[in-house]
NUDO-891261 format. One record per residue (C-alpha): residue number from 1; x, y, z. Coordinates in Angstrom, 3 decimals, m for minus. Example, Ala and Ser with C-alpha at 12.3 -4.5 7.8 and 13.67 -1.06 7.14 Angstrom:
1;12.300;m4.500;7.800 $
2;13.670;m1.060;7.140 $
This chain:
1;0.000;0.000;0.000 $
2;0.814;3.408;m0.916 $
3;0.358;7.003;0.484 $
4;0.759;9.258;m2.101 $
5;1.605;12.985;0.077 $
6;4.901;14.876;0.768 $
7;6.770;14.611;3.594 $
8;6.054;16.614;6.858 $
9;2.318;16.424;5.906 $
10;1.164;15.970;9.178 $
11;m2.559;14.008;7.699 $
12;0.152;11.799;5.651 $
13;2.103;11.281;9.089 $
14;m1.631;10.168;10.911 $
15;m1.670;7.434;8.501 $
16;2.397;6.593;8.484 $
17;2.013;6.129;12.161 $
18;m1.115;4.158;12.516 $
19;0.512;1.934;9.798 $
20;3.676;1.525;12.137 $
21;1.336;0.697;15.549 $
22;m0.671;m1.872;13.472 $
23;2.291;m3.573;11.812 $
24;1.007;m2.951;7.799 $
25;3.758;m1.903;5.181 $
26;3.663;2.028;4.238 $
27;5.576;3.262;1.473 $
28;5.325;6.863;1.155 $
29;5.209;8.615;m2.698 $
30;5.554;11.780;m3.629 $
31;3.547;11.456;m7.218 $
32;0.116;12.642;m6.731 $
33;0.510;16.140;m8.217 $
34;2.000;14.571;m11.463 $
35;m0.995;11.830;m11.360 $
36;m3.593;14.467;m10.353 $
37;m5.407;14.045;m13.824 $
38;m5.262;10.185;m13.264 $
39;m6.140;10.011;m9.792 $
40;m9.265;12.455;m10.481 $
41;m10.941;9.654;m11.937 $
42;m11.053;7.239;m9.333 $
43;m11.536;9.497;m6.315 $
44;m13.749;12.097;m5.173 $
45;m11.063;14.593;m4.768 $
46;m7.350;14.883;m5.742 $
47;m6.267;16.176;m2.036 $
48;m2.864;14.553;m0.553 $
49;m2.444;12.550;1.219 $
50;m4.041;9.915;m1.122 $
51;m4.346;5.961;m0.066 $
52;m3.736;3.381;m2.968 $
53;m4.118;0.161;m1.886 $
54;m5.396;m3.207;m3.696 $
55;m8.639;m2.392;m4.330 $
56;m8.428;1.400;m5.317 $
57;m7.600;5.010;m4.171 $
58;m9.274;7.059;m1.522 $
59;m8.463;10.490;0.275 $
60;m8.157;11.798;3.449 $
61;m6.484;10.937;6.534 $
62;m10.063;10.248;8.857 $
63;m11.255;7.269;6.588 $
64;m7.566;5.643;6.367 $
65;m7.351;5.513;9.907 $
66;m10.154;3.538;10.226 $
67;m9.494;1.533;7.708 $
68;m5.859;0.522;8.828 $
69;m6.926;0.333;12.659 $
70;m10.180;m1.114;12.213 $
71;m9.201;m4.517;13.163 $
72;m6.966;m3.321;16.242 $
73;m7.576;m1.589;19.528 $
74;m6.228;1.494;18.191 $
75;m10.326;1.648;16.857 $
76;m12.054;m0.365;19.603 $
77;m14.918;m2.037;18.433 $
78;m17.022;m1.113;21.006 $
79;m19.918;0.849;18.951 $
80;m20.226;4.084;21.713 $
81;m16.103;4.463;21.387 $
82;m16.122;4.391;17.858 $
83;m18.567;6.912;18.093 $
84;m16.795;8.811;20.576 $
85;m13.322;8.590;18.095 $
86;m15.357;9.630;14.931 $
87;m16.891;12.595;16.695 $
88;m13.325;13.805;18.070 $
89;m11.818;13.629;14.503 $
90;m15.059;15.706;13.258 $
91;m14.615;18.324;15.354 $
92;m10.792;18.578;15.894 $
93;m10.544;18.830;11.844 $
94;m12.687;22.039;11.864 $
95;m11.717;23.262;15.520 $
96;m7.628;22.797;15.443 $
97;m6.616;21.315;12.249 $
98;m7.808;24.306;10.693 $
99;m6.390;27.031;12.381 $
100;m3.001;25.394;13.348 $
101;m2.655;25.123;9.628 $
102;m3.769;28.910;9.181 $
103;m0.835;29.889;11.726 $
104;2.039;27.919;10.649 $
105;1.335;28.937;7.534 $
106;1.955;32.221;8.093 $
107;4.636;31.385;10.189 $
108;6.519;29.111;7.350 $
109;5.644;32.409;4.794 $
110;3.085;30.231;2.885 $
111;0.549;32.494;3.109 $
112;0.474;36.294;3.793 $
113;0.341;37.352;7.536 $
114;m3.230;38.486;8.099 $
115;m3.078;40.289;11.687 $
116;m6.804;39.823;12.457 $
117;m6.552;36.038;11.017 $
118;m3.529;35.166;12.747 $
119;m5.333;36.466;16.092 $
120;m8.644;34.636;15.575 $
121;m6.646;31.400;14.869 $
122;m3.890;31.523;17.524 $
123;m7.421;32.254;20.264 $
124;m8.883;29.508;18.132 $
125;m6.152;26.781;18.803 $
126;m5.825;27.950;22.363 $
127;m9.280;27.187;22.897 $
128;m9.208;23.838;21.691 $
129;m6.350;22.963;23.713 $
130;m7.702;24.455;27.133 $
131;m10.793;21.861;26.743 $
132;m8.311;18.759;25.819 $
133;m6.336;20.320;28.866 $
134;m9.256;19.329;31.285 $
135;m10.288;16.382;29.799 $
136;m6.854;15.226;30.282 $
137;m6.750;15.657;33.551 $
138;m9.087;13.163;34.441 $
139;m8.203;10.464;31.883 $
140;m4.792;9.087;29.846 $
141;m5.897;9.071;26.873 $
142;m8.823;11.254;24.603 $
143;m11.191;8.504;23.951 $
144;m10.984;5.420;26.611 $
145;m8.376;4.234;28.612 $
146;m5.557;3.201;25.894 $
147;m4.380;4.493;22.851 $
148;m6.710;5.108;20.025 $
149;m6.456;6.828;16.477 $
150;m8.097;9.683;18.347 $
151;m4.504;10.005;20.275 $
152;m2.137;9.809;17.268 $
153;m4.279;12.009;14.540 $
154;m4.236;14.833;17.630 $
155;m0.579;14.319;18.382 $
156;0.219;14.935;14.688 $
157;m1.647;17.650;14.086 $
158;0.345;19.648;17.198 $
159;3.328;18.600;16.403 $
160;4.489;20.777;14.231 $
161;3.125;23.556;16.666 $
162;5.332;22.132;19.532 $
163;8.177;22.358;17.556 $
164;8.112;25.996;15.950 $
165;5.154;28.399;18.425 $
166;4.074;26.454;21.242 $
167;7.115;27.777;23.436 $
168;7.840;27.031;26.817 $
169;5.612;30.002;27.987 $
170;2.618;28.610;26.068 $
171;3.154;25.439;27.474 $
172;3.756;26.593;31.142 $
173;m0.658;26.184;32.018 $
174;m1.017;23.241;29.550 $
175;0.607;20.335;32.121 $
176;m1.672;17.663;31.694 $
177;m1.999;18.000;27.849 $
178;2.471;18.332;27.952 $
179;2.580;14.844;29.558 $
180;0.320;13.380;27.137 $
181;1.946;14.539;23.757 $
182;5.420;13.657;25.478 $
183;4.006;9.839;26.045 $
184;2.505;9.280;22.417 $
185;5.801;11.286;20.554 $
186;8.271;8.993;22.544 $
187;6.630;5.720;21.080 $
188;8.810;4.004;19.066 $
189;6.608;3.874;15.730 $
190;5.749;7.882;16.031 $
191;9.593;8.738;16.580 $
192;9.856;6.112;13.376 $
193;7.709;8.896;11.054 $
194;8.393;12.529;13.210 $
195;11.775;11.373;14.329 $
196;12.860;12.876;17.792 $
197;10.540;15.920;18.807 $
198;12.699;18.947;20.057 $
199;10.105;21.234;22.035 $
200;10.266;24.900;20.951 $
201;12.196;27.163;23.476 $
202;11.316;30.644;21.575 $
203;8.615;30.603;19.579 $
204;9.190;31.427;16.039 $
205;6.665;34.685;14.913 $
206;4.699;35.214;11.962 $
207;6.485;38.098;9.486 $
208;4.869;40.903;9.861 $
209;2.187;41.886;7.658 $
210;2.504;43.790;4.444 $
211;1.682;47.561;4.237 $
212;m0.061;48.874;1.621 $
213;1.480;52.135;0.709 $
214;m1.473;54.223;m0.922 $
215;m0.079;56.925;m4.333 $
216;m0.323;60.619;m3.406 $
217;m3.267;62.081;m4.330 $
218;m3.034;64.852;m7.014 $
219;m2.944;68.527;m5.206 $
220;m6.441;70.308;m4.960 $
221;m6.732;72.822;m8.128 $
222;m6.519;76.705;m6.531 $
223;m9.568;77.962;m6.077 $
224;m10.006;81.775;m7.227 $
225;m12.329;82.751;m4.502 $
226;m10.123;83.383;m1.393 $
227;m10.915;81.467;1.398 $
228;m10.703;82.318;4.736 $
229;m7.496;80.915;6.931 $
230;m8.344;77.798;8.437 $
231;m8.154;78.425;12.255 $
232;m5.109;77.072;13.801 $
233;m5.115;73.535;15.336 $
234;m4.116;73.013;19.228 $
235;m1.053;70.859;19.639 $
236;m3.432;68.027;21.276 $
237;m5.514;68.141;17.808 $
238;m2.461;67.541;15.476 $
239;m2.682;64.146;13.905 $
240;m0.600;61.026;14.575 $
241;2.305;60.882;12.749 $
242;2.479;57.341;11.132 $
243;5.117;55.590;13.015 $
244;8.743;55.047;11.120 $
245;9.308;52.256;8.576 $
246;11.732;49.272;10.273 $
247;14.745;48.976;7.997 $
248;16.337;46.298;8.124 $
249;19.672;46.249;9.123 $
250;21.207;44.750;5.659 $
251;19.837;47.180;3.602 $
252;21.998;49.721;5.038 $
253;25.379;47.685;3.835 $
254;27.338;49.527;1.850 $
255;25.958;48.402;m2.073 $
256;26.766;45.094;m3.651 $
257;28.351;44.346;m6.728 $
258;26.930;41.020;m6.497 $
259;23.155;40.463;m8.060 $
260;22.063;37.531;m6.324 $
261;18.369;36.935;m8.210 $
262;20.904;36.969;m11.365 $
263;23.287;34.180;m9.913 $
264;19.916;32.076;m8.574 $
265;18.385;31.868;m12.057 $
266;21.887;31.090;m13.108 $
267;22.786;27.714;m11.440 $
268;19.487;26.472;m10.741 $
269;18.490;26.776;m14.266 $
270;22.065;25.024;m15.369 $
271;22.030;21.138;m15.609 $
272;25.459;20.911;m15.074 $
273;26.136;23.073;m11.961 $
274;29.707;22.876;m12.158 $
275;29.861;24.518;m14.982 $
276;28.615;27.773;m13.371 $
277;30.652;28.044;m10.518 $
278;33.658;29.961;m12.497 $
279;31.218;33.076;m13.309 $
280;29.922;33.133;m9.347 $
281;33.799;33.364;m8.395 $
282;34.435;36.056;m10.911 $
283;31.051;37.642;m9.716 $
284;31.524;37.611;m6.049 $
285;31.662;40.749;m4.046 $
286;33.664;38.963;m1.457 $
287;33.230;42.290;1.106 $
288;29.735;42.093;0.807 $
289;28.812;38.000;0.989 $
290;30.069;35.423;3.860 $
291;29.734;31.478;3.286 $
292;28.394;29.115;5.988 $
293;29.042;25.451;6.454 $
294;25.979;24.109;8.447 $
295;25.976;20.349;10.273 $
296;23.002;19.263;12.089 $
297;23.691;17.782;15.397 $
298;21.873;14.929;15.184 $
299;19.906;13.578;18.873 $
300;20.022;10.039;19.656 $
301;18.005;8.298;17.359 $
302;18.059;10.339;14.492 $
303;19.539;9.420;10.961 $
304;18.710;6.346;11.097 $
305;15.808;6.430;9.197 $
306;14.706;8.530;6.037 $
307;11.320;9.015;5.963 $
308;11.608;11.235;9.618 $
309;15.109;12.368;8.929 $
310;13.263;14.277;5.523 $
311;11.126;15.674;8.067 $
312;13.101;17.243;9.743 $
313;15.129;18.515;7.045 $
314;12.263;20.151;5.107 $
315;10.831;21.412;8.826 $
316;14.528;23.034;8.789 $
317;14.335;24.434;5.408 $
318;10.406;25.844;5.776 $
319;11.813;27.865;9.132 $
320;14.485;29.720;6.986 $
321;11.677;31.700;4.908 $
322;12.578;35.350;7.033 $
323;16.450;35.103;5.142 $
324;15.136;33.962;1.358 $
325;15.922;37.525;0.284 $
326;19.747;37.437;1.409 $
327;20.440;33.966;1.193 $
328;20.973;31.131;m1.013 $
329;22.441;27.664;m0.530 $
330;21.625;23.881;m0.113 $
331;20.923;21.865;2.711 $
332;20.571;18.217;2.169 $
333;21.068;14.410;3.535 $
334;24.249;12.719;2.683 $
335;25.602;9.063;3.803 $
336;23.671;6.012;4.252 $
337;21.082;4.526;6.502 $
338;21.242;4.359;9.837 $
339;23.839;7.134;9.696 $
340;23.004;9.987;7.367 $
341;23.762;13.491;8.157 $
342;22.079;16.966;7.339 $
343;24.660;19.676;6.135 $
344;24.483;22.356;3.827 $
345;26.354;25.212;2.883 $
346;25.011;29.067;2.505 $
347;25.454;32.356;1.288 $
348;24.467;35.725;3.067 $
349;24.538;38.541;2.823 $
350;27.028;40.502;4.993 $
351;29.696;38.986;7.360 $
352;28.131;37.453;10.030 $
353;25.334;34.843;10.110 $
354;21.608;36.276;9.522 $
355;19.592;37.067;12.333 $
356;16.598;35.450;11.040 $
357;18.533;31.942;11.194 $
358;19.692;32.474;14.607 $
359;16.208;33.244;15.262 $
360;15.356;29.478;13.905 $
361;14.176;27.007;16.574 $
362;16.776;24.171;15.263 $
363;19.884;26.170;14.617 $
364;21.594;26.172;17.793 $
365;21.339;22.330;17.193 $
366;23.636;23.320;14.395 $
367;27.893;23.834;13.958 $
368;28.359;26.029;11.855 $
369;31.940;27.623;9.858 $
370;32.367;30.405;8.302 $
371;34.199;29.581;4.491 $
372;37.679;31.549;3.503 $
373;37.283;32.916;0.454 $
374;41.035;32.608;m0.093 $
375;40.897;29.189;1.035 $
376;41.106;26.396;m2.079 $
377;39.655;23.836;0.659 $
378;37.058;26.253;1.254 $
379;36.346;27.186;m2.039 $
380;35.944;23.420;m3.357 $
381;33.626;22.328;m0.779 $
382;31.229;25.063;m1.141 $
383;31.170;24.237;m4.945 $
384;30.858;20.252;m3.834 $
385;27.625;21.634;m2.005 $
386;26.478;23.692;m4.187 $
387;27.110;21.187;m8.076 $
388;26.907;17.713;m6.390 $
389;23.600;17.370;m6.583 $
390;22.664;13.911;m7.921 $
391;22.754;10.424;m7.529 $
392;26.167;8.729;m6.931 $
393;27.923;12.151;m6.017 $
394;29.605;13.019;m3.160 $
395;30.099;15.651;m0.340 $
396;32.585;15.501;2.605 $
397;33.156;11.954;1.604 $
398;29.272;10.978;2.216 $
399;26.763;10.013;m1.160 $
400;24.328;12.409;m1.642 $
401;20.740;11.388;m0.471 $
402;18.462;14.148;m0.633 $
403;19.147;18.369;m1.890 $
404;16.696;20.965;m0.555 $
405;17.563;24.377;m3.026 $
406;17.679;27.473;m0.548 $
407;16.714;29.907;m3.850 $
């Protein structure tokens, strides 16, 4: 059986996991946008993450769950649980799934920060937690005494959330809901999808919205009539003055020689990346740009597996959205199972690491060195990173796995 999604999906995750607890074979695929046409036909929408099995496709996570736990305990057959499960997954899809998604996307720069939408979700999610809060208190698990499908779709719908916002402040009230997420994300067969959970210690903030800046209107036409002066205005009436526009810090380096937009097109529309790499040294403004080796310091447990490990690499990647205008690089996985790594390499803009990335939840779990540009060592490992990019070739020694383009 097959579940067509990408990683990090966290509906595609409710169905990896249940398939882990329940001992069935998942492979996960990531073809259903190229077999959208195809896949139209034989289900009633074309929404990932898709379930092909032996006797056709369906969509959704809800109905997969119960189809892969519906000979287990994990979807008792006792008809007023069931009942009780079905109704949780109703209402949690509308009630948390919803807005969770709403927030992180803004977070991740999906979707444009909406002040008055971020608000009303972030109260909305709260909510919802405050009533599992109390319920926990009083029982182990949501539905029952053991663990249900109820349990894992919940815990994979906040994970992402305990990772990136839910901070240790937002946590602080929430005890009896912490102890519950921290028993069903240290089973063995969730770690297997999520890998190891690292609980947010800052929470990572939504960019701020856009201003609209509204044209000048045309000056009124003189009138020939003169009219009488306007009577002068207290110091209490004067209007607000609108309050100054943050600059950011980079935009007040001295001016680049260096047109990074130009140089992105360049090598990531170039098959053969090598190629390129003579016009980005002859290019380089090497005042203006620093180079970063990153390694991920992996916990216990992680690497070993690449379906969570790709998780967590594309969780890493989404956080860097705040730096996309000054940056550019590639993070990827390199090595073989059980011990693959995460490094990558990246350019920013100025001499010191951005702000924005120091700002990421995961990158103090990162070593980081900053690249001589005089150094030939230096100088052929970035281009390692940056032009070997497919199968077979080779970074630091280690077989390339998997290449996330920071563009």
């Amino acid at each position: 059986m097959k579940v067509l999604t990408q990683y990090g999906n966290p509906e595609g995750n409710k169905i990896a996991v249940t398939a882990a607890l329940v001992g069935t074979p998942v492979v996960f695929c990531k073809e259903w946008q190229s077999r959208s046409k195809e896949l139209a036909k034989q289900t009633f929408g074309q929404q990932a993450p898709i379930f092909e099995s032996s006797f056709g496709y369906f969509t959704h996570a809800t109905p997969v769950l119960k189809f892969l736990a519906n000979t287990h305990n994990l979807y008792p057959s006792v008809l007023e649980q069931r009942v009780q499960i079905d109704e949780f997954l109703e209402i949690s899809k509308d009630d948390l799934d919803k807005p969770i998604k709403l927030w992180l996307d803004m977070v991740f720069g999906n979707v444009q920060t909406d002040a008055e939408k971020l608000k009303k979700a972030q109260a909305d999610v709260k909510k919802f937690l405050f009533i599992i809060e109390q319920k926990l208190k009083k029982t182990s698990h949501i539905v029952g005494t053991s663990l249900t499908i109820a349990d894992i779709s919940l815990a994979c719908s906040l994970t992402w959330a305990f990772r990136v916002v839910f901070d240790e402040k937002y946590r602080k009230p929430l005890n009896a809901l912490n102890a519950w997420y921290t028993k069903i994300a240290t089973l063995p067969q969730f770690v297997s999808v999520w890998g190891t959970v690292k609980l947010a210690k800052v929470a990572l903030e939504a960019p701020a919205p856009t201003v609209k800046v509204e044209p000048p209107k045309p000056a009124p036409k003189k009138e020939e009539e003169k009219k009488a002066p306007a009577k002068p205005k207290d110091d209490d009436e004067d209007e607000e003055k609108p309050a100054a526009k943050q600059v950011n810090p980079l935009d007040l380096l001295p001016p680049t020689t260096f047109e990074l937009d130009e140089w992105k097109k360049l090598i990531t529309n170039t098959k053969d990346r090598k190629s390129v790499m003579p016009t980005f040294w002859e290019k380089l403004d090497k005042a203006g740009w620093s180079a970063w080796f990153i390694h991920y310091e992996k916990a216990e447990g992680e690497g070993e597996k690449m379906v969570p490990f790709e998780n967590l690499l594309d969780g890493f990647v989404q956080r860097m959205e705040s730096i996309r205008r000054y940056s550019f690089g590639t993070m990827g996985i390199y090595g073989d199972v059980p011990s693959l790594e995460i490094k990558g390499c990246l350019l920013m803009r100025g001499q010191d690491i951005l702000q924005g990335l120091l700002d990421h939840p995961q990158f103090e779990y990162c070593k980081r060195a900053k690249a001589d540009w005089e150094n030939d060592c230096d100088r052929k490992r970035l281009e390692d990173f940056w032009a070997n990019v497919n199968d077979n070739d080779t970074v630091d020694g280690l077989v390339v796995q998997v290449i996330r383009f920071w563009k």
